[in-house]
C-alpha positions as CSV (number, residue, x, y, z in Angstrom):
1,X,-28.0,-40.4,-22.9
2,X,-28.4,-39.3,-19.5
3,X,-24.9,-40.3,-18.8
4,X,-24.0,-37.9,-21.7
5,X,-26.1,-35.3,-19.9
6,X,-25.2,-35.0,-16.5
7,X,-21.5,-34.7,-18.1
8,X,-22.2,-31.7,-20.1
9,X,-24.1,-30.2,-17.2
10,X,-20.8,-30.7,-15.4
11,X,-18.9,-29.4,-17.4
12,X,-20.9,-26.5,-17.8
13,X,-20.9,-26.2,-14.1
14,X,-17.2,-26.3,-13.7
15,X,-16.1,-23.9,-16.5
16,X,-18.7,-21.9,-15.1
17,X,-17.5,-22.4,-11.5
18,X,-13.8,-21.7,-12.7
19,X,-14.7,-18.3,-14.7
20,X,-16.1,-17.1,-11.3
21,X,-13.1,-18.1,-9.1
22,X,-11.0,-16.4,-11.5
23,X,-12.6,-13.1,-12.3
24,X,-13.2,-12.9,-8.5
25,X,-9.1,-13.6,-8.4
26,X,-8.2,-11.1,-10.3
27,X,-10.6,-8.6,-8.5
28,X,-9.0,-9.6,-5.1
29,X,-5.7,-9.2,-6.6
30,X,-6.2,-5.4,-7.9
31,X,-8.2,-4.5,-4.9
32,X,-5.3,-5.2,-2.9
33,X,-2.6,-3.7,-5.1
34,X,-4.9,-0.2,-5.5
35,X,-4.7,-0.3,-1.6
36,X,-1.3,-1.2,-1.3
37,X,-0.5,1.6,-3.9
38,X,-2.8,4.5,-2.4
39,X,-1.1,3.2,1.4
40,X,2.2,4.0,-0.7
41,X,1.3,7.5,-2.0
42,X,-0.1,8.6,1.0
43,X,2.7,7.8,3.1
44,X,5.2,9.7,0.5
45,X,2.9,12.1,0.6
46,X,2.6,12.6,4.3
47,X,6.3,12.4,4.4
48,X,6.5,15.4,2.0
49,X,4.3,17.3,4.0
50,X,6.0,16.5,6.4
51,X,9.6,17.5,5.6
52,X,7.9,20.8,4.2
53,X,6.2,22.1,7.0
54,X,9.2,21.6,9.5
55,X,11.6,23.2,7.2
56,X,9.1,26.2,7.4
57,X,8.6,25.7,11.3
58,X,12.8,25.7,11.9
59,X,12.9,29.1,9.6
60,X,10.7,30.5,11.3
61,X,12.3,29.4,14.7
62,X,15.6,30.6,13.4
63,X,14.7,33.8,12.3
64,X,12.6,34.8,15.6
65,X,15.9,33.8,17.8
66,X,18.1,36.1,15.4
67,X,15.0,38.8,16.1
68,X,15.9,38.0,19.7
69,X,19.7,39.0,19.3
70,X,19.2,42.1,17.3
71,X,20.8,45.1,19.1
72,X,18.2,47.5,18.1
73,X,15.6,48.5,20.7
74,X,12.1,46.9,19.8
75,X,9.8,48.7,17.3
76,X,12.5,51.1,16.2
77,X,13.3,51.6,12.2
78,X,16.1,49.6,12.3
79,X,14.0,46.4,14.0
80,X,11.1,47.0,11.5
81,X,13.4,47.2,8.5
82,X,15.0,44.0,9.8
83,X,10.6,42.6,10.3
84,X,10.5,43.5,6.7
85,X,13.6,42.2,5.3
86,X,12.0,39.0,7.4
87,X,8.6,39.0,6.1
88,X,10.0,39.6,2.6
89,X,12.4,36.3,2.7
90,X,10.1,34.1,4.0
91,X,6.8,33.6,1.4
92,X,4.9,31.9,3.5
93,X,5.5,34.1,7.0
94,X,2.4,36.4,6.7
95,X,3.2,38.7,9.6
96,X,5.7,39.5,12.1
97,X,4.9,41.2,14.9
98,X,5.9,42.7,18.2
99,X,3.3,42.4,20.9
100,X,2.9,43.0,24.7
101,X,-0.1,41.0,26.4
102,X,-2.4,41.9,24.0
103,X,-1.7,45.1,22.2
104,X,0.6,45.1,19.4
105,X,3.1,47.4,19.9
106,X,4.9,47.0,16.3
107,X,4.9,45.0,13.1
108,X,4.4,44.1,9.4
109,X,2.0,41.8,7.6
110,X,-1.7,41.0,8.0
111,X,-3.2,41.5,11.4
């Protein structure tokens, strides 16, 4: 009888054992795939930022050096038409402005 005992209790034990080693498996595994996973969105995420905000950085870069070649004299109607035409292509250029030190001479947009 206590044979028969000590062989249920350790069976008991073991299934019991087993049921926590695998539940704390399968925790372990989806813990580490959610972080995998949010490592992965972040990074495409970054890297969308990313290409976004230098393509806004080179238009902006381009279109100041083609302000920089304009034959028109500085704050005349010709270069504020061409700020406007500017400001107006570009959604996320708020403001163009001509400026010496630090009064602004000329310009469109928020201040």
């Amino acid at each position: 009888m206590y044979r028969r005992q000590r062989v249920m209790i350790s069976s008991a034990v073991a299934a019991l054992a087993g049921s926590v080693v695998l539940f704390t498996s399968i925790l372990w595994i989806s813990w580490k795939e959610s972080l995998t996973s949010e490592e992965a969105y972040a990074g495409g995420l970054a890297t969308a930022l990313g290409k976004t905000a230098e393509r806004m950085i080179l238009d902006t870069r381009d279109m100041l050096g083609q302000f920089n070649g304009l034959a028109a004299p500085r704050c005349s109607p010709e270069h504020v038409r061409a700020l406007q035409n500017a400001g107006v292509s570009l959604p996320y250029v708020r403001a163009i402005g001509y400026w010496r030190a630090n009064e602004r001479l000329c310009g469109i947009g928020f201040l």
